[in-house]
C-alpha positions as a printed Julia matrix, in Angstrom:
273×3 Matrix{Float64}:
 -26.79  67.23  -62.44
 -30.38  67.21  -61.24
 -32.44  69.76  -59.04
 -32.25  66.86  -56.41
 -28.34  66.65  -56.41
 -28.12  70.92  -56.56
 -30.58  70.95  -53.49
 -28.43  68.04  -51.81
 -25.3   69.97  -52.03
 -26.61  73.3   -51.06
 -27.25  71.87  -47.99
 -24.55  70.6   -47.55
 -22.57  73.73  -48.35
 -25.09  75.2   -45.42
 -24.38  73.24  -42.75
 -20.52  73.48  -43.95
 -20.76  76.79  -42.94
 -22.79  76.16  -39.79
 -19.63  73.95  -39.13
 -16.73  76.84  -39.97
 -19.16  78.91  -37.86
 -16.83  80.69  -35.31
 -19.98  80.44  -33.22
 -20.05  76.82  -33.29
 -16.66  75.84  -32.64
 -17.02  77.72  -29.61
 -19.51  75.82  -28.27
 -18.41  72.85  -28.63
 -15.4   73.95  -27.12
 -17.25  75.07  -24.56
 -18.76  71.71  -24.25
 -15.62  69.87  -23.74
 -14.59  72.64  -21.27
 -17.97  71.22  -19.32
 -17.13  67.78  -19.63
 -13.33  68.56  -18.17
 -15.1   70.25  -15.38
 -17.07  67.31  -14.68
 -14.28  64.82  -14.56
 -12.56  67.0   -12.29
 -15.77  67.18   -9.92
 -15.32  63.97  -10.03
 -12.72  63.5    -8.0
 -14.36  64.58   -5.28
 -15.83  61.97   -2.66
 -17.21  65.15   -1.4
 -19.9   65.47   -4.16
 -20.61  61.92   -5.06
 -24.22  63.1    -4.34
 -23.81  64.64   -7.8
 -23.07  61.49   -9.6
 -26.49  61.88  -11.56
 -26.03  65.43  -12.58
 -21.96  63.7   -14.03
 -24.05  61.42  -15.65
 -26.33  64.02  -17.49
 -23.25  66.01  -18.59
 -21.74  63.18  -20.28
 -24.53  62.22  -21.91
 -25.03  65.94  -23.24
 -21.43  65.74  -24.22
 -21.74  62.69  -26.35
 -24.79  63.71  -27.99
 -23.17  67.25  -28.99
 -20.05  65.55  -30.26
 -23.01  62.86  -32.24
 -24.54  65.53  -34.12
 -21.35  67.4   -34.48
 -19.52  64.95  -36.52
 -22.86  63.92  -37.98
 -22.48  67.65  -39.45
 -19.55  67.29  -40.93
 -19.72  64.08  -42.65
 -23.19  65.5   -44.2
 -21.08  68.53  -45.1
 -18.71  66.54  -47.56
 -21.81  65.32  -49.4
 -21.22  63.59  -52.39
 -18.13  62.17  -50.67
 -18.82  61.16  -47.47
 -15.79  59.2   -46.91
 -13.53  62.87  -47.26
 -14.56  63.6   -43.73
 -12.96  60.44  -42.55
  -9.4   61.38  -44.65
  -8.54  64.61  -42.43
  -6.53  62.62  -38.98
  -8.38  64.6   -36.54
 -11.73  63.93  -37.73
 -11.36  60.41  -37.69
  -9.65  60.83  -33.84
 -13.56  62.87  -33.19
 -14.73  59.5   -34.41
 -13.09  57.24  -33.0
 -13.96  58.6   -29.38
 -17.82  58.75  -30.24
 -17.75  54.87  -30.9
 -15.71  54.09  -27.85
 -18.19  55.96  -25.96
 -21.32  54.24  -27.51
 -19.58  51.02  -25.98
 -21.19  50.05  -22.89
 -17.92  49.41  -20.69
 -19.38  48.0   -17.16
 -17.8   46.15  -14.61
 -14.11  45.5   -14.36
 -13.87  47.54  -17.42
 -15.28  50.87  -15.71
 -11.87  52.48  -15.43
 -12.0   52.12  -19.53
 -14.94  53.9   -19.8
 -13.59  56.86  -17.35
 -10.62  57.28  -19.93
 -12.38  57.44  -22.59
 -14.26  60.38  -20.65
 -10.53  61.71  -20.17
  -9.96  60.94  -24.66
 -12.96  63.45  -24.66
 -10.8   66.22  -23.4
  -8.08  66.25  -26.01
 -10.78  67.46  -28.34
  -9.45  70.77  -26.99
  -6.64  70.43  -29.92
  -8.53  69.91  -32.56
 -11.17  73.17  -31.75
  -8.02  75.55  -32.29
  -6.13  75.65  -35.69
  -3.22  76.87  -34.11
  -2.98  74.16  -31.16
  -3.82  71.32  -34.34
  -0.78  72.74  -35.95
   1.02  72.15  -33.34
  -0.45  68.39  -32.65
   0.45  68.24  -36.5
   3.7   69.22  -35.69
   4.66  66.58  -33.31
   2.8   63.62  -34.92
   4.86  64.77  -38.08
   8.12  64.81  -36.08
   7.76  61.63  -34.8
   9.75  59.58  -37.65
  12.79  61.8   -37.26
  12.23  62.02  -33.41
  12.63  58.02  -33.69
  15.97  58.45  -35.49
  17.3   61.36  -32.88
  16.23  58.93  -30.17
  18.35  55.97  -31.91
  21.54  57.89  -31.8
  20.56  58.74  -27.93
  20.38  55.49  -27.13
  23.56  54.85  -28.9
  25.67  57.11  -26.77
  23.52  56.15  -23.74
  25.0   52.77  -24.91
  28.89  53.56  -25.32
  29.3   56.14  -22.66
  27.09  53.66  -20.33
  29.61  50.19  -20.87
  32.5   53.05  -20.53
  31.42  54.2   -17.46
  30.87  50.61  -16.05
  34.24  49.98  -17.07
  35.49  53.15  -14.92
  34.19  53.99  -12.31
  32.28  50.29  -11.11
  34.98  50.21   -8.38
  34.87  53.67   -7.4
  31.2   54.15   -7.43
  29.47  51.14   -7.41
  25.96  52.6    -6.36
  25.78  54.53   -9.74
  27.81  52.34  -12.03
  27.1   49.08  -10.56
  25.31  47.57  -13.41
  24.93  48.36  -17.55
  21.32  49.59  -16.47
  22.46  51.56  -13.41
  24.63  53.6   -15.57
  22.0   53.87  -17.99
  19.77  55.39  -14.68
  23.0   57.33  -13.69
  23.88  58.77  -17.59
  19.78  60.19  -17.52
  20.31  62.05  -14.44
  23.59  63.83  -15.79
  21.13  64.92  -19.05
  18.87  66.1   -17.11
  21.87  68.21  -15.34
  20.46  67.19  -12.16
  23.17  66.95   -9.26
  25.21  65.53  -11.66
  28.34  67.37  -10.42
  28.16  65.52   -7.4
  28.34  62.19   -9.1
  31.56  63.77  -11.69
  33.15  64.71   -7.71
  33.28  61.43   -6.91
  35.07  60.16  -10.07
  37.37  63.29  -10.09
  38.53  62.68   -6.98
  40.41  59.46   -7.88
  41.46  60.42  -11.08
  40.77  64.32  -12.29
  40.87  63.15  -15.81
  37.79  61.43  -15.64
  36.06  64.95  -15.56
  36.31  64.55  -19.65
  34.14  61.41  -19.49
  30.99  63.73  -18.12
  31.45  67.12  -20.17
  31.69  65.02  -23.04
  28.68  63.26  -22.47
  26.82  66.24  -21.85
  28.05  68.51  -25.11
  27.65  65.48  -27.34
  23.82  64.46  -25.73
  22.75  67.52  -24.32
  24.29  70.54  -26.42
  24.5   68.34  -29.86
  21.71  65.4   -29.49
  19.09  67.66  -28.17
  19.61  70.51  -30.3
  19.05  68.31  -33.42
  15.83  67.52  -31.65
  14.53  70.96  -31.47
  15.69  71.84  -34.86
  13.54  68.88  -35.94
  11.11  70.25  -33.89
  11.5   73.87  -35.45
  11.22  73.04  -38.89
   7.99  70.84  -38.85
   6.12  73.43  -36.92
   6.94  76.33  -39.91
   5.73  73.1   -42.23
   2.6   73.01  -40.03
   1.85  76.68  -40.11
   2.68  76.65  -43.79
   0.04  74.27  -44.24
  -2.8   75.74  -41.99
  -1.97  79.13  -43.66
  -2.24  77.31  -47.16
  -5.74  76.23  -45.75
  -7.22  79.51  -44.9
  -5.92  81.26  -48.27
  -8.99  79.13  -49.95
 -11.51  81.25  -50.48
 -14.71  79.43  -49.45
 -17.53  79.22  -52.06
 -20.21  81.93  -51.58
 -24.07  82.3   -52.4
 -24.1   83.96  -54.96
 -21.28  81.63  -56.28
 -23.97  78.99  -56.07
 -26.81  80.75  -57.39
 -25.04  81.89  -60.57
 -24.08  77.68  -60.37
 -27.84  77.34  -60.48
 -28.73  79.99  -63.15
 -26.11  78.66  -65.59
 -27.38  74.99  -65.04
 -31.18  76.2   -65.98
 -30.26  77.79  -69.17
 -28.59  74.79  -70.17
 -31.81  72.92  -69.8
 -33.99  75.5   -71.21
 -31.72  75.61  -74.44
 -31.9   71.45  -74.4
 -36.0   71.44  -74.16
 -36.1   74.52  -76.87
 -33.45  72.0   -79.05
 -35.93  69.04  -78.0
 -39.14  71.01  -79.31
C-alpha cells in the first residue's frame, strides 16, 4: 500500500464522516423539506409569479442531492460500486438521473413527479423511518401470500353469496364482481349490517354467512397480516441496531495504520542497504 492509496483513503474516511455528520443529514433534510414546500407553492395559481424563484429551488435541490451522493460514492473508495449495494442509495440515484433528464412537452407531468420522487428522500434521512421502509419492502413476499388467501375467500364467500342472496339483493350480489365490491365493504365494517338486514330478513340463518366472513378475513386474515408486519419490523430494528453497534474507525486508528506501515518500509530500505 502506497502513500498515494493511504492519502486516497483518508479522504475518503473524511468525507465518510462529513457524510454520518448529524449536521449534514440535517440539511439535506432540510433541503427536501424546501423542495416539498415548493411543490406545494405550487399549487397555487395565486403565485405563479413565483415560477422562477420554483425553478431556482429545484435546481438548488438537485445540485445538493449531486454532490451529496457524489460524497458517498467517494466515501467507499476503493470500492466504489459498495455505495450502489445499500437499496436506498441506489433509490438517491436513481432520482438524480431522472432529474438530469430533460422531460418537456407532453412529458411535463413526468418531470413534476419526479419533483414529487424527491420528497420520499424524507425516509431515507431517518434510520428509524428506513427501518420501517425496510420493514414493508421486506414484508412484501409474505404480504403477497396473505393477500392470496384473501382473495381466496373473497373468491368462495363471493360465488356463495351470488348463489344466495342474487334474488334477494340483486344490487349487491348481482354479479361475481358486485359481490366482490359488496364482500370489501363488509371488511371494511362499513354499513355492512345494513346489507346482513336485508338477507336476515328472508332467512335469519343467513346471518352466519357475514360473521363468518368477517372472523375468518377480518379477525384471522388480517391478524396474520400484522403479525407479518410485527415480526419484520423487530428484524428491521435488529438490523439498524446491529449497524450502529460498529464502532466507526477513528484518527488515531488511522495514524497508528500509518506509523505501522512506515516502519515496515524503513525496516525493508535498512534490509535493502
Amino acid at each position: 500500500m502506497n502513500l498515494v492509496t493511504i492519502k486516497h483513503r483518508m479522504y475518503s474516511r473524511t468525507i465518510k464522516k462529513l457524510v454520518d455528520n448529524p449536521k449534514f443529514n440535517n440539511f439535506v433534510t432540510a433541503v427536501i423539506l424546501l423542495q416539498a414546500a415548493s411543490l406545494a407553492l405550487e399549487t397555487f395559481q395565486e403565485l405563479d409569479m413565483y415560477h422562477i424563484l420554483f425553478e431556482s429551488i429545484n435546481i438548488f435541490v438537485i445540485v445538493v442531492f449531486i454532490v451529496e451522493a457524489s460524497l458517498k460514492i467517494f466515501s467507499t473508495y476503493p470500492n466504489f460500486t459498495l455505495d450502489f449495494k445499500d437499496g436506498g442509495n441506489l433509490f438517491d440515484f436513481s432520482i438524480i438521473v431522472l432529474s438530469l433528464i430533460p422531460f418537456s412537452g407532453g412529458y411535463s407531468m413526468i418531470a413534476r413527479l419526479v419533483r414529487l420522487l424527491r420528497v420520499t428522500r424524507l425516509t431515507s434521512t431517518s434510520k428509524e423511518m428506513s427501518a420501517v421502509v425496510m420493514t414493508v419492502i421486506k414484508s412484501i413476499p409474505s404480504m403477497i401470500n396473505i393477500l392470496l388467501l384473501l382473495l381466496l375467500v373473497f373468491f368462495i364467500f363471493g360465488i356463495t353469496g351470488y348463489h344466495l342472496f342474487n334474488d334477494i339483493d340483486h344490487q349487491h350480489w348481482g354479479s361475481l364482481p358486485r359481490s366482490f365490491l359488496t364482500l370489501f365493504e363488509i371488511l371494511t365494517l362499513e354499513d355492512w349490517v345494513d346489507i346482513m338486514y336485508i338477507a336476515i330478513d328472508v332467512n335469519p340463518l343467513y346471518g352466519i354467512y357475514f360473521i363468518s366472513f368477517i372472523l375468518i378475513s377480518t379477525f384471522v386474515v388480517i391478524n396474520i397480516f400484522i403479525g407479518v408486519i410485527v415480526r419484520k419490523s423487530e428484524e428491521a430494528y435488529k438490523h439498524l441496531e446491529s449497524h450502529r453497534s460498529i464502532t466507526p474507525i477513528t484518527q488515531k486508528e488511522i495514524l497508528d495504520e500509518i506509523k505501522g506501515i512506515r516502519k515496515k518500509i524503513d525496516d525493508l530500505e535498512s534490509k535493502l542497504s
